[in-house]
C-alpha atoms as one frame of an Amber mdcrd trajectory, in Angstrom:
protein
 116.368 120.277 111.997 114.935 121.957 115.034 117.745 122.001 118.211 116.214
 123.302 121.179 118.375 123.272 124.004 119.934 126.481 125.050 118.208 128.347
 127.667 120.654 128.423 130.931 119.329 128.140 134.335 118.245 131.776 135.819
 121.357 133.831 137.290 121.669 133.999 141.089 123.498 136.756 140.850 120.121
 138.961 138.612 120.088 142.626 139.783 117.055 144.343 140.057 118.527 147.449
 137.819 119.181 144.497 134.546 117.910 146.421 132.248 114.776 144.256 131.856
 111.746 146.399 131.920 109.401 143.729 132.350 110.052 144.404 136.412 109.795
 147.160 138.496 111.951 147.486 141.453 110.136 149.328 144.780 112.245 150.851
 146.972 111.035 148.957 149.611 112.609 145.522 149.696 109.256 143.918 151.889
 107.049 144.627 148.954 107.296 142.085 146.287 108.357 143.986 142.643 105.497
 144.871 139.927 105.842 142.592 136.984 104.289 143.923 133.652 103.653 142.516
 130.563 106.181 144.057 127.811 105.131 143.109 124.082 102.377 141.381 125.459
 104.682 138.312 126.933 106.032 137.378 130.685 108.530 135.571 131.322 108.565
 133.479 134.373 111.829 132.275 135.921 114.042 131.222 139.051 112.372 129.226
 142.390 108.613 128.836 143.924 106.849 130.135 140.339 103.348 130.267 141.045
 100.483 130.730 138.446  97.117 131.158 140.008  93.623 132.876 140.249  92.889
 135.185 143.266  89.465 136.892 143.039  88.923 136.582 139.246  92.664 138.410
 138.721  95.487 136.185 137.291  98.756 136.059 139.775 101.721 135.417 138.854
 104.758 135.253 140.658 108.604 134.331 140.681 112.052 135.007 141.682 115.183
 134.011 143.444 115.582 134.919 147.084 114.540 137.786 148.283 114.075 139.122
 144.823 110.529 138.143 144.471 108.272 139.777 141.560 104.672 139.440 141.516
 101.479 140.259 139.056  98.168 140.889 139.149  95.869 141.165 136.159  91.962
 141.568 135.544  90.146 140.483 132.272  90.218 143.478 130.940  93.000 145.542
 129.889  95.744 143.126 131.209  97.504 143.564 127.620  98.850 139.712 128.098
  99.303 137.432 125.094 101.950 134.736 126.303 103.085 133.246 129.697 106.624
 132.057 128.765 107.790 129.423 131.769 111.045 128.475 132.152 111.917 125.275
 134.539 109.908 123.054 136.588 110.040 124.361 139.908 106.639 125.919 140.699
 103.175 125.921 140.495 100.056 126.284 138.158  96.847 126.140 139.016  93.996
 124.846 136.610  91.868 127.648 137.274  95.018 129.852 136.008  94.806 127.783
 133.168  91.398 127.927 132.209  92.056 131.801 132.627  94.481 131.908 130.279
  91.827 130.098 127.560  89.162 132.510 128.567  91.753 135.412 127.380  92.950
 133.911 124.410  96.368 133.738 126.009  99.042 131.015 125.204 100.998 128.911
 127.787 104.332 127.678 127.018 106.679 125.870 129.282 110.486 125.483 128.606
 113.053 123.072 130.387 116.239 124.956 131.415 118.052 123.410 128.729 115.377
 124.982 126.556 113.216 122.326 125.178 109.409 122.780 124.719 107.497 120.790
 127.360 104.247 122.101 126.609 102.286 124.460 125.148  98.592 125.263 125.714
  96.271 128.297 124.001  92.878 129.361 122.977  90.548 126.154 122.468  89.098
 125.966 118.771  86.536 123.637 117.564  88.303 121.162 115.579  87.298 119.039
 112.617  88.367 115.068 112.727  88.220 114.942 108.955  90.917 117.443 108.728
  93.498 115.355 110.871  92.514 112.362 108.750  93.264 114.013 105.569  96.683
 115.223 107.295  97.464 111.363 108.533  97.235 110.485 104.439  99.243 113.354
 102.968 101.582 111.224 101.824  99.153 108.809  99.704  97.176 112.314  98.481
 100.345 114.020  97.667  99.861 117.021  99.740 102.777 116.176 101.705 105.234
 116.331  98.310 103.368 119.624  97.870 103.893 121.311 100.927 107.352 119.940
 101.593 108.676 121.108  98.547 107.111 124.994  99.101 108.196 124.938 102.704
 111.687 124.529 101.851 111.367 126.404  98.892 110.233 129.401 101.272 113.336
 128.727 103.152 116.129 128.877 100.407 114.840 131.749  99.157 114.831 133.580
 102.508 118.226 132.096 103.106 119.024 133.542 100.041 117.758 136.931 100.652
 119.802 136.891 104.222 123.429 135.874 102.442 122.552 138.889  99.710 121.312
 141.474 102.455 123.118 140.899 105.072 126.082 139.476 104.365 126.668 140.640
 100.773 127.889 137.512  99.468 126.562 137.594  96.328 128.089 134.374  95.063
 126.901 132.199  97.410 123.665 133.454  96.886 123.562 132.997  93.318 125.118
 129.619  94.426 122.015 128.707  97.092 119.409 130.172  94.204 120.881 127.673
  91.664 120.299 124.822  94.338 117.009 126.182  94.710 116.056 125.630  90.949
 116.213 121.995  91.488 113.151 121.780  93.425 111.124 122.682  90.591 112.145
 119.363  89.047 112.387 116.859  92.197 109.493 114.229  92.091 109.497 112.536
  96.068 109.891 113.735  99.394 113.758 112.367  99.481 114.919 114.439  96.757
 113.776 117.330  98.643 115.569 116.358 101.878 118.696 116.097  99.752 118.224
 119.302  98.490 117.948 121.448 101.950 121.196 120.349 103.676 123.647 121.384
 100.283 122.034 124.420 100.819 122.446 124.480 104.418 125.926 123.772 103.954
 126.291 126.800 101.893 124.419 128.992 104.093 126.460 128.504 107.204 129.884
 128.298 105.468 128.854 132.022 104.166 128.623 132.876 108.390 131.764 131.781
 109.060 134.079 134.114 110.358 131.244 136.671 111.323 132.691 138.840 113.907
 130.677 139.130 117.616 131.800 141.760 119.536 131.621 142.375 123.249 132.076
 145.567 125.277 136.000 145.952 125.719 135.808 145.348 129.338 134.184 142.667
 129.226 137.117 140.771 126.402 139.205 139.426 129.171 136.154 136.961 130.182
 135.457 136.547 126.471 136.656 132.865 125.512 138.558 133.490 122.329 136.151
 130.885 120.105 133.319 133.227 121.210 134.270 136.191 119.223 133.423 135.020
 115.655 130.931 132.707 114.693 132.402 129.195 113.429 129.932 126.641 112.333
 126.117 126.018 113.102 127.253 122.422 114.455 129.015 122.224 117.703 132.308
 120.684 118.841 130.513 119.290 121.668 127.856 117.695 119.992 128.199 117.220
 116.237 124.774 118.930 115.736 123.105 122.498 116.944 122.626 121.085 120.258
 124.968 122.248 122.791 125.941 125.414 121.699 129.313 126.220 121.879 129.304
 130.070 121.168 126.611 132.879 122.132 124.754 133.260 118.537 124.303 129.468
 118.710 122.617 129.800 121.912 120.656 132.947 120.679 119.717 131.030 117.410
 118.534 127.842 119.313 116.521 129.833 121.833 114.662 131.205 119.189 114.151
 128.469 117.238 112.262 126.651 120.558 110.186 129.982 120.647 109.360 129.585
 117.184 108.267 125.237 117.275 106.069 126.783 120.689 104.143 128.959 117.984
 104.033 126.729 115.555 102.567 123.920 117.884 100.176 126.798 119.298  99.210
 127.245 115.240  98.550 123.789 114.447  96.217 123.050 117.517  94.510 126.381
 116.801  93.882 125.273 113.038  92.853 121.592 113.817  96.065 120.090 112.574
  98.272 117.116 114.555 101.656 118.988 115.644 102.983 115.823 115.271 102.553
 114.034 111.781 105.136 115.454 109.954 105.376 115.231 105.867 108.836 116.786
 105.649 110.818 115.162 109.123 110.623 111.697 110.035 108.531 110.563 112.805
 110.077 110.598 116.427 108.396 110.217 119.398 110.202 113.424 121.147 109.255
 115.508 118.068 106.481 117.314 116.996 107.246 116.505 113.373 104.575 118.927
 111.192 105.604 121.860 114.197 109.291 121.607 112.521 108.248 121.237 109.242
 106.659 125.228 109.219 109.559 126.055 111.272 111.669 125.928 107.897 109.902
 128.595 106.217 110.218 131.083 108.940 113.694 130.144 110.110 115.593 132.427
 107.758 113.780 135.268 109.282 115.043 134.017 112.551 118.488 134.168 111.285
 118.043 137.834 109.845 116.913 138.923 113.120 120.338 137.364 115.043 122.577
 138.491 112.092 121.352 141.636 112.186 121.479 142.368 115.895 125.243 140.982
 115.955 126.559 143.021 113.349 125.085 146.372 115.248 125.434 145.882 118.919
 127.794 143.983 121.142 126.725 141.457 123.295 127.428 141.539 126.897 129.107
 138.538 128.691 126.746 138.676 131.824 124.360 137.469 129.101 125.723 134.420
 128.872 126.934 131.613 131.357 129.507 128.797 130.249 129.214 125.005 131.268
 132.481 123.372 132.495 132.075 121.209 129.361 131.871 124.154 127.291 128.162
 124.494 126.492 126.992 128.104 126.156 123.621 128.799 127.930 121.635 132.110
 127.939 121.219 133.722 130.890 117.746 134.862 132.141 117.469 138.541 131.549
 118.558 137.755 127.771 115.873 135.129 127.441 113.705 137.099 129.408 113.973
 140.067 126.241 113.888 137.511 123.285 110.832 135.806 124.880 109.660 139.230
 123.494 109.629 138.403 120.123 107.424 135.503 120.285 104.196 137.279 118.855
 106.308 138.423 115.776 106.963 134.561 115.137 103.200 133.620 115.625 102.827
 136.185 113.159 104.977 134.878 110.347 103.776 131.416 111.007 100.025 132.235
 110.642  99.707 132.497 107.230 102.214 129.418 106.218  99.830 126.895 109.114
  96.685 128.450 106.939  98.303 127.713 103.559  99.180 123.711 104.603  96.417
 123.546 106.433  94.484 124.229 103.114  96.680 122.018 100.809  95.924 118.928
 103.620  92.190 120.284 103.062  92.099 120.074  99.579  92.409 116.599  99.260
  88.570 115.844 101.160  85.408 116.625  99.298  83.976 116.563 102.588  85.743
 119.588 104.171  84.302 123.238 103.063  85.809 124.781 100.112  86.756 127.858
 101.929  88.985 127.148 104.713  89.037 129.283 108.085  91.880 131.592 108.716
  91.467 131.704 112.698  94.954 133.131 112.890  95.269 136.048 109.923  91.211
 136.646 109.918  91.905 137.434 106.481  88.824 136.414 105.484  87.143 138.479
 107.750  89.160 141.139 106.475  88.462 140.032 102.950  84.563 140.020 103.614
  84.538 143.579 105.357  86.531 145.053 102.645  89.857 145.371 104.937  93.228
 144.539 103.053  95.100 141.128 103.738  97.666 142.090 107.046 101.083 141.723
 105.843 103.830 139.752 107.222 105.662 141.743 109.829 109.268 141.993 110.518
 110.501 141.603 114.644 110.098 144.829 116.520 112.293 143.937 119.314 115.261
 145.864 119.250 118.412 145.414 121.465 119.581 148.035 123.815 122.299 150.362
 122.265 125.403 149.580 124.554 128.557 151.671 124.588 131.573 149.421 122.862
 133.811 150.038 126.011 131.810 149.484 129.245 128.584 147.356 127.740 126.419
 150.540 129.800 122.739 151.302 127.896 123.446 154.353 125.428 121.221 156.271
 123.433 120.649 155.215 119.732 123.053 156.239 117.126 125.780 156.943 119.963
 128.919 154.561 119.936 130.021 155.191 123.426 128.809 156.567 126.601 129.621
 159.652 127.544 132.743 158.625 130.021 134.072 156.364 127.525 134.200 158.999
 125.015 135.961 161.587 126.787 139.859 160.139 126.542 139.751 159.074 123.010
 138.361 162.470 122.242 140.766 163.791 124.544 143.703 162.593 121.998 141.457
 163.362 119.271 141.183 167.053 120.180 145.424 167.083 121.065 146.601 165.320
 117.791 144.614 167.834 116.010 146.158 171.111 117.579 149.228 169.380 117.347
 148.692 169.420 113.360 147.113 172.702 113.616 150.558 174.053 115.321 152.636
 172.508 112.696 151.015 173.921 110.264 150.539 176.850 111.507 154.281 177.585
 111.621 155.124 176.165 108.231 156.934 179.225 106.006 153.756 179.084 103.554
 152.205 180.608 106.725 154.182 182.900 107.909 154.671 184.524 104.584 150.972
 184.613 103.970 150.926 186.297 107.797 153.099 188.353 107.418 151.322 189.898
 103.884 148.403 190.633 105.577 149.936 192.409 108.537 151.618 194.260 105.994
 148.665 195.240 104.337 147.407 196.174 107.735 149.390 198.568 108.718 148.914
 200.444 105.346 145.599 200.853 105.555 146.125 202.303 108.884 148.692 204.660
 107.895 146.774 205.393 104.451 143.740 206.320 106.778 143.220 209.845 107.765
 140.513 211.182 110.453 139.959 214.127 108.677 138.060 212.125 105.832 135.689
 210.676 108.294 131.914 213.004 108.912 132.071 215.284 111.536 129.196 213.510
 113.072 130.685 209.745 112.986 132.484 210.015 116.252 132.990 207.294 118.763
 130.226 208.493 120.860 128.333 207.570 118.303 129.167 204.705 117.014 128.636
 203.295 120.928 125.089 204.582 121.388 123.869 204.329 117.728 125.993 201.605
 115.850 126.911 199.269 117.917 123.352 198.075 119.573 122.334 197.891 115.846
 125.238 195.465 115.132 123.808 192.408 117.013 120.776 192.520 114.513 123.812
 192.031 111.574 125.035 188.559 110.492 128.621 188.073 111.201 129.102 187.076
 107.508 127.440 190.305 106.377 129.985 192.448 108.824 132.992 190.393 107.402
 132.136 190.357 103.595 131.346 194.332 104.294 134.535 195.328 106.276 137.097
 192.693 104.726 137.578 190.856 107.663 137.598 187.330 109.238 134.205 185.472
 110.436 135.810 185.593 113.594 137.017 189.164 114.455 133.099 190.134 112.958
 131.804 188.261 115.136 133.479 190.139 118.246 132.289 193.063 116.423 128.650
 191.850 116.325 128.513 191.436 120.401 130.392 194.398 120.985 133.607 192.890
 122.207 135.989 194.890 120.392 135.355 198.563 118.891 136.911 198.267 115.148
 139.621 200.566 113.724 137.515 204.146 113.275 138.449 203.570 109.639 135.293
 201.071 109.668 133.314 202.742 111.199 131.864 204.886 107.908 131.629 201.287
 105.878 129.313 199.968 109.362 127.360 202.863 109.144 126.177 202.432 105.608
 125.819 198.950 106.388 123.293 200.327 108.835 121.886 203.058 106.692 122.777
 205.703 109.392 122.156 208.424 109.724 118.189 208.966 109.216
């Protein structure tokens, strides 16, 4: 069931240079920061938000102290999709609203403790028939049919995370087999008893998931923070009140992902609140968390994922004195990011109910709109049906040691990388010594000395051309040589890759007893 409340008050203690590129700090502490939209989504945050129209340009504006960041955005070209607010403490104007329904931009307002207050977006004609058919799902049994392919949709992407992710194969054959039941449930209440076995499953298989944090930051790292336990908290019993940071992350997300789906159902026509699937409450928008379960295990690929690549850093996160894990603003700030990959995924599962629910009225049209895929524009133009995308977002890379941003593929920043490369470097010439000084090697040394000095001695000038003199082997030969692979010199002369390669740049002058083999190497003379 959805559990929404997560997202910590913003940080006093936010630095300009956070990492968040949503803001851009001026050198000039007067002059309020540029805030740009980043994945088409802003977040707004801290004390004295203010959402408001100045001169037909949307202006937003937020902050804590004298770290104040401010917007400004025209009609065109202002690349905005959501306005994300968190808290209470601010201003919006209804002109900024109307704005924001001119532009086909979505509202959404979250409490601190990350509930959904509200969401507003784009106003669609609407069709009364529709929410009547939807009020008598469960007499037209549309509600048995799209409760049972919801969660259907979710064990099977549940399985798919516990096979790809964690490669637990039996529990996935284990959640498949409970899956196979739904074919042959009959009511509504044999599917709810059917999810939570498999949700039981499911998290049991993330227990004992590691979460790891930059090394300096383990001595602030509460020891039940480092591996992931169970979805329910001590605190609580339930989701709410997160006790560790991927609890937080997961719950964060989830209220993202009831925003969208409320956004979805008041696009399509459809009551966020009459639920088929979760009982009626009056502080729940019922048929929001009912699509939430199909897109929920993509949720939980996202977090797994992310976890089992990158640390997370403890500023991130800000600890209650009765335990309860919060977020921190510049991480919700970046997840807030992935909100139009959720509206995504939840666009063609609102179409699909939302044409089960119309099914069941001869008076609604027999081909359904798809306001949020267009697919049947697509279909009618000849374009292909868009398929479901996967979140985009990525994580910065931090260094395991410090937490600093790195470069992809790199484990460690530079600084962190120099002392354990350091011993690296001195346990290997240590080796190397050893080895070096074994009798195997100074036998095989002291052959090839031997065989050496033979040749030298075995060598006589007065076999070498009267023209091959050293002369010319410095103005002739040797500028030729840098043309020459080393491997070609050594293979030629019998010598290491090494001592060619001094040869090659002129370095050393070889033994004259080379010098003949170099100069047919070299085709001289012409």
């Amino acid at each position: 069931m959805a559990a929404t409340q997560t997202v910590a008050q913003a940080s006093p203690f936010r630095k300009s240079g956070s990492g968040v590129p949503l803001r851009i700090k001026p050198t000039d502490r007067a002059i309020p920061s540029v805030m740009r939209p980043r994945r088409g989504v802003i977040v707004l945050y801290g004390y004295g938000s203010s959402v408001r129209v100045e001169r037909g340009h949307l202006i937003v504006e937020d902050g804590i102290g004298s770290d104040r960041f401010k917007g400004r955005f025209s009609r065109v070209g202002h690349g905005l999709e959501r306005l994300v607010v968190v808290g209470a403490n601010g201003i919006v104007s209804l002109a900024a609203v109307r704005w924001l329904a001119d532009q086909n931009a979505s509202f959404v307002m979250l409490e601190r403790d990350g509930t959904v207050l509200a969401t507003t977006g784009p106003v669609r004609p609407s069709d009364v028939r529709l929410r009547r058919a939807q009020a008598l799902a469960h007499q037209s049994g549309a509600a048995f049919r799209i409760s049972r392919e919801l969660i259907d949709r979710k064990l099977a992407g549940q399985e798919r995370v516990v096979r790809q992710s964690l490669a637990d194969f039996t529990v996935s054959k284990l959640i498949h087999e409970i899956r196979s039941e739904l074919a042959e449930v009959e009511t509504i209440d044999a599917i709810r008893s059917v999810e939570p076995r498999a949700a039981r499953v499911y998290w049991k298989a993330w227990q004992g998931v590691p979460i790891n944090f930059p090394e300096k930051d383990l001595p602030r790292v509460p020891e039940h923070w480092r591996s992931f336990d169970t979805r329910a908290s001590t605190l609580s019993g339930s989701p709410r009140l997160a006790a560790n940071p991927v609890n937080s992350i997961l719950n964060y997300l989830y209220a993202l992902l009831e925003a969208e789906c409320r956004l979805a159902c008041a696009t399509l026509g459809l009551d966020p609140e009459m639920g088929v699937l979760h009982m009626d409450k009056p502080t729940r928008d019922s048929f929001a968390c009912d699509l939430m379960e199909a897109i929920r295990p993509e949720v939980d690929a996202y977090v797994l994922n992310w976890i089992t690549r990158q640390p997370l850093k403890r500023s991130w996160f800000f600890e209650e004195r009765n335990g309860n894990c919060r977020l921190m603003a510049d991480l919700a700030t970046q997840l807030a990011e992935t909100t139009s990959t959720w509206a995504r995924l939840v666009a063609p599962v609102a179409e699909w109910a939302m044409k089960e629910i119309a099914s069941t009225t001869r008076t609604r049209k027999s081909i359904s709109t798809t306001r949020l895929t267009q697919n049947h524009r697509r279909a009618v133009s000849g374009g292909e049906v868009r398929p479901e995308p996967k979140a985009k977002v990525r994580q910065p890379n931090m260094c395991n040691v410090c937490g600093s941003e790195i470069a992809r593929r790199q484990k460690s920043c530079l600084a962190c990388s120099l002392i354990p490369s350091t011993e690296r470097i001195t346990a290997v010439a240590a080796k190397g010594l050893i080895a070096s000084h074994t009798p195997e090697a100074q036998a095989k040394r002291s052959k090839k000395h031997h065989a050496l000095h033979t040749a030298r001695r075995a060598w006589s000038a007065s076999d070498q051309p009267d023209w091959l003199t050293q002369e010319f082997y410095l103005s002739k030969m040797q500028p030729k040589l840098a043309a020459q692979s080393s491997r070609g010199i050594a293979r030629e002369l019998h010598v290491s890759r090494s001592y060619a390669i001094q040869i090659r740049h002129g370095r050393v002058v070889p033994h004259p007893r080379h010098w003949q083999a170099l100069a047919k190497l070299l085709m001289l003379p012409k």
